[in-house]
C-alpha angles and dihedrals in degrees: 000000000000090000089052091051092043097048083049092050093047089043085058087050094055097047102045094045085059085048089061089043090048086053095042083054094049096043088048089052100045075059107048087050088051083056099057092039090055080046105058085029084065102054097070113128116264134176144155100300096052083047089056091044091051086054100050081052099051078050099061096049086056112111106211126211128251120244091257092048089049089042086049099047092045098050084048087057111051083037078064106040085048093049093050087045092054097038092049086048094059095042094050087044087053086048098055097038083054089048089050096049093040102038109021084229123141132200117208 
């Protein structure tokens, strides 16, 4: 009774394990089909007007900003740009104060 339960165990194994062969092969195949088509899809003709119209498109798509979004990012980044001047020029000043007091060199 135990040999009958185990061949068909082992019977259910081996079919479902070529059903998962049978859909790997499927799946590689649906894929391969998607690559040809990207391929032939990729030889049209283009050329600088459809360049151009491409462009006018992605424009269109382009959310532009209001006057205060644009006032507030622009006063963030100078803010920014201000913060990280002042912060590389003390560093550098503490370099070369280090330097001077190490070393006794002196930069002119």
């Amino acid at each position: 009774m135990a040999n009958s339960n185990n061949t068909g165990s082992k019977q259910d194994q081996a079919n479902k394990s070529k059903e998962d062969l049978a859909k790997a092969a499927a799946k590689a195949s649906a894929s391969k089909q998607n690559q040809n088509k990207g391929k032939s899809q990729g030889k049209k003709k283009t050329g600088i007007i459809a360049y151009l119209k491409g462009v006018r498109q992605e424009f269109r798509k382009v959310v532009w900003p209001t006057r205060e979004e644009l006032t507030t990012d622009t006063i963030v980044v100078f803010a920014c740009v201000i913060f990280f001047a002042l912060a590389f020029w003390l560093i550098d000043t503490g370099f070369l104060a280090a330097l001077k007091g190490i070393l006794g060199i002196t930069l002119s």
